[in-house]
C-alpha positions in Angstrom: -11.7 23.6 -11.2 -9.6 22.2 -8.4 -6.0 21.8 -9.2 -6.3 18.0 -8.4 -9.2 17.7 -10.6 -7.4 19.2 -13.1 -4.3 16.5 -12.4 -6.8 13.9 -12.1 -8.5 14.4 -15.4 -5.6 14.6 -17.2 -4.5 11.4 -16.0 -7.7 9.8 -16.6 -7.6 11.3 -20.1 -4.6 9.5 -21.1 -5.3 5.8 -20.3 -8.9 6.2 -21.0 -9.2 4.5 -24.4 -6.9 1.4 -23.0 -8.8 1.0 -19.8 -12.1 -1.1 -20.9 -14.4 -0.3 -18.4 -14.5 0.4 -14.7 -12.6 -1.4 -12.2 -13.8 -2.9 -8.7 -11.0 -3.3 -6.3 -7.4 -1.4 -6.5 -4.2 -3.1 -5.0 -1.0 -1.9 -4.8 2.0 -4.1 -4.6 5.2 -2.5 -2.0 8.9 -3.3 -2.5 9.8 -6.9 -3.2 6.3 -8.0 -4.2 5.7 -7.1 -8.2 6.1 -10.9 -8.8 2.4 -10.8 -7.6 1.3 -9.1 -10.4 1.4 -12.2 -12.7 -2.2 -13.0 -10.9 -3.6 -10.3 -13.1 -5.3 -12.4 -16.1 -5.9 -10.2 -19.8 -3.9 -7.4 -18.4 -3.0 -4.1 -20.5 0.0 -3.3 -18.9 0.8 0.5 -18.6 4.0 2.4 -17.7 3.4 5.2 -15.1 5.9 7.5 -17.9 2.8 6.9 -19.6 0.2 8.4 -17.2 0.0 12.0 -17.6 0.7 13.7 -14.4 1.8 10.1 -12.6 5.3 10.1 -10.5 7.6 7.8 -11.5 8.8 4.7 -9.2 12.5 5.4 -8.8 13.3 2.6 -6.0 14.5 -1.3 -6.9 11.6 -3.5 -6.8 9.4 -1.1 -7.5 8.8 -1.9 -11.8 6.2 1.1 -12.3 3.5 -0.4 -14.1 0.1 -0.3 -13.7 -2.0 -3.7 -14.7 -5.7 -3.5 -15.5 -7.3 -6.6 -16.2 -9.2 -9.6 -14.1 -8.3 -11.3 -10.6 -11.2 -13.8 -9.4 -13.5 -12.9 -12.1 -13.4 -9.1 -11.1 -12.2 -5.9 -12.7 -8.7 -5.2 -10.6 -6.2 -2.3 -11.3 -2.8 -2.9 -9.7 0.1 -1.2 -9.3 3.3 -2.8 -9.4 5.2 0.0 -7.7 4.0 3.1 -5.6 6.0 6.3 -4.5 7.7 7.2 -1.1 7.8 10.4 0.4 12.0 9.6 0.7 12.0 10.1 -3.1 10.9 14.0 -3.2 7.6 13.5 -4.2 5.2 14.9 -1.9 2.1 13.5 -0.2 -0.1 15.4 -2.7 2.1 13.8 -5.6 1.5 10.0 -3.7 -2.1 11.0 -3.3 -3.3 11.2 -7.6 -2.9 7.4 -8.0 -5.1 7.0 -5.3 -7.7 8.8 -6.7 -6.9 8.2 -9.9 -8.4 4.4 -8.8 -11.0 5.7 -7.1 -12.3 7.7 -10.4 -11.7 4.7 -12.5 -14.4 3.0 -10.3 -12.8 0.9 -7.3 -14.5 0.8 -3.8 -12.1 -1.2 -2.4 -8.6 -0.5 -2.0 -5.9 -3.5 -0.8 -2.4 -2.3 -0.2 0.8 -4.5 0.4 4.5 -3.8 2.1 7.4 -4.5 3.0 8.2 -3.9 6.8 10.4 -4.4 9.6 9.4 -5.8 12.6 8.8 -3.8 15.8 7.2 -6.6 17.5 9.6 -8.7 19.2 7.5 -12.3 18.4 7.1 -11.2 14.7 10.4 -12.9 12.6 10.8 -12.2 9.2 8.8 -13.8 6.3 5.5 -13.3 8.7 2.7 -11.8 6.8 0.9 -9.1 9.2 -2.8 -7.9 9.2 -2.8 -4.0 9.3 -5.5 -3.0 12.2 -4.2 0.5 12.5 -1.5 2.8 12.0 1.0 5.3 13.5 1.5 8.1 10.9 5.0 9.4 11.7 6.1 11.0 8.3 5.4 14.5 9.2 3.5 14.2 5.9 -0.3 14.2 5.1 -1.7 14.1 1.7 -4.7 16.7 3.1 -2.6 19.6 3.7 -3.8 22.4 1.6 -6.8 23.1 -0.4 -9.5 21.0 -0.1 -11.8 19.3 -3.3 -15.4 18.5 -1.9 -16.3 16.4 -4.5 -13.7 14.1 -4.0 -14.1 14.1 0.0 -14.6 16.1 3.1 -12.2 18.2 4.4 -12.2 16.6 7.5 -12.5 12.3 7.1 -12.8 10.6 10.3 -9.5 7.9 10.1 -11.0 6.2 13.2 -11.5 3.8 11.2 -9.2 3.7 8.7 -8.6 0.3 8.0 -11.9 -1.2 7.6 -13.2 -3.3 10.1 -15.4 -5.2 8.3 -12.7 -6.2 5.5 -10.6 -7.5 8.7 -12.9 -9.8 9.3 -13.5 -11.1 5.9 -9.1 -11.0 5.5 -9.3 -13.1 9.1 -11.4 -15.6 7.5 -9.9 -16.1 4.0 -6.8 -16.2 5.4 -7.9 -19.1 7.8 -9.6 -20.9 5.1 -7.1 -20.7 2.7 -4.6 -22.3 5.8 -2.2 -19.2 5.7 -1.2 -18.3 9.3 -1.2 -14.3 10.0 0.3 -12.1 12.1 -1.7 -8.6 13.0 -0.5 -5.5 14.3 0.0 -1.6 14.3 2.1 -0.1 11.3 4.5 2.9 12.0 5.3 4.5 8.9 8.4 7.3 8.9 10.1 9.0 6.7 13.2 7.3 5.5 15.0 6.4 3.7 17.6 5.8 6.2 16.5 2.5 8.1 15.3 3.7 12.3 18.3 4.2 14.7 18.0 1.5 17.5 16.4 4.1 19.6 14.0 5.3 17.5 12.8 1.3 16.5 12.1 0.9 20.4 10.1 4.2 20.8 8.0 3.2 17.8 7.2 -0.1 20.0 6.3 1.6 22.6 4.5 3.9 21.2 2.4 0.7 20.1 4.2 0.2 16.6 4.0 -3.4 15.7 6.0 -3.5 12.2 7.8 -0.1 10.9 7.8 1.1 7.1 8.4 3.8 4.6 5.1 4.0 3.4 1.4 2.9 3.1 0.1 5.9 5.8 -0.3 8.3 3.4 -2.0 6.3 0.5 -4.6 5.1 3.1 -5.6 9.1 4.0 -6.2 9.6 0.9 -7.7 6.6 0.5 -10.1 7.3 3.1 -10.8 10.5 2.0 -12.2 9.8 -1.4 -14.4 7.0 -0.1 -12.1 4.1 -0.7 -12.1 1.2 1.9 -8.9 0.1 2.8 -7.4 -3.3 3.3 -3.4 -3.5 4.1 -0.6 -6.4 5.2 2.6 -6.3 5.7 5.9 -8.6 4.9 7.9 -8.7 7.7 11.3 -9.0 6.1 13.9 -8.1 9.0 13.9 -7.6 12.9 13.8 -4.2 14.1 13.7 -4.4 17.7 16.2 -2.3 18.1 17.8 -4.3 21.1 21.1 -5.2 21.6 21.3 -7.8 19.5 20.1 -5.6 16.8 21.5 -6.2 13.4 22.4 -3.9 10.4 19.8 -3.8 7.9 20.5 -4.0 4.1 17.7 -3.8 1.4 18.6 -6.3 -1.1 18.2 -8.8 2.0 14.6 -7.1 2.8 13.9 -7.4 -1.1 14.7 -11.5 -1.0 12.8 -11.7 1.8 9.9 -9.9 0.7 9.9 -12.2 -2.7 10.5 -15.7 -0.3 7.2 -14.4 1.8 5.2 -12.6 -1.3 4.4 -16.1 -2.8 2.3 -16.7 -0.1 0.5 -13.3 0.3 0.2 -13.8 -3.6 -2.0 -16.9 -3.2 -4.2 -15.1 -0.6 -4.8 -11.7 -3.1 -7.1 -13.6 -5.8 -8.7 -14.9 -2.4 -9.4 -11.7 -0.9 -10.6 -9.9 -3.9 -13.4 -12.5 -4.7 -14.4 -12.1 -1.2 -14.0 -8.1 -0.4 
């Protein structure tokens, strides 16, 4: 036995008898946005403390609960809260929930942020589309021994944010009225916010919106046969041009609650539809 699949089936183990029955779609809500849990209807609310083998969500805004229940009719298990590289934890650590999901039954996996914008037209409040990514954390959650029965040891990330869940977030979005941005995330390290310097490379290097997260949860992701669907709050300009401001994270979290209202009433949308 694998040592994940030894992780994994402890975890499962533990919230088995309060689960009910396989889920459909996973979601995971980023910093600023666990008011969006409320759209879960019936849900059994469980602590991550309470998840064998779980991390635990150490940052503010980040409540560290996991909500199973019913969003548009289907099965749904979110987590308000997910784990950052910057915390210690390592990309193997950030990688268990993931699959953890994907055992409980989801095939679809729609992951939310909070991010600063790279793109000079982006202001904050804009909700942006992930197309693609730039994976500059040094980390992958791959590294190491490899499981076959949870995915090969070589996934193809060409397309790892699925096209055809773009289109359908393209159209719900334009039904439902709700303007959206698209773009390239970067995701580094952190925790410290990008020197000036850094925040123009990362646009150059074709970064639309820069965050400290999200890259390595969609790997994984990918690897064990989850498609992926992502956005991003753009809460603060990080052009890193002269006119480049100092960034402060209780003014990213208001943000991201001001604009998460709005990506909120899109989630029950998009999981009907995915």
């Amino acid at each position: 036995m694998s040592a994940i699949k030894d992780r994994l089936d402890r975890a499962q183990a533990s919230i088995a008898s309060r689960i009910g029955g396989p889920i459909e779609v996973g979601i995971i809500l980023g910093s600023g946005l666990g008011g969006s849990a409320k759209i879960v209807e019936g849900a059994v609310q469980i602590p991550y403390a309470e998840i064998a083998e779980f991390p635990r969500s150490t940052v503010v805004g980040h409540a560290g609960i996991l909500h199973v229940g019913k969003v548009a009719g289907r099965r749904v298990a979110l987590m308000q809260g997910r784990f950052h590289l910057f915390e210690g934890w390592k990309a193997g650590d950030i990688r268990l929930p993931i699959y953890l999901l994907r055992r409980l039954g989801a095939r679809t996996l729609i992951v939310t942020n909070a991010a600063g914008g790279l793109n000079p037209s982006f202001r904050p409040g804009d909700i942006m589309l992930i197309t693609d990514h730039l994976n500059f954390t040094g980390a992958n959650p791959l590294v190491g021994d490899n499981d076959d029965q949870i995915g090969t040891r070589f996934p193809d990330m060409s397309d790892a944010h699925d096209r055809d869940l773009l289109e359908v977030a393209r159209r719900v979005a334009r039904e439902a009225g709700q303007p959206i941005r698209e773009g390239i995330y970067a995701g580094v390290l952190g925790p410290s916010f990008e020197t000036s310097a850094e925040r123009r490379f990362l646009h150059l290097a074709g970064g639309d919106a820069v965050g400290m997260s999200t890259v390595v949860e969609v790997i994984a992701a990918k690897h064990c046969g989850l498609k992926v669907l992502a956005f991003s709050i753009i809460t603060n300009v990080a052009t890193g041009g002269p006119d480049q401001q100092p960034d402060h994270h209780l003014d990213i979290l208001r943000v991201a609650d001001e604009a998460g209202v709005r990506l909120a009433g899109l989630l029950p949308l998009l999981v009907a539809a995915v």
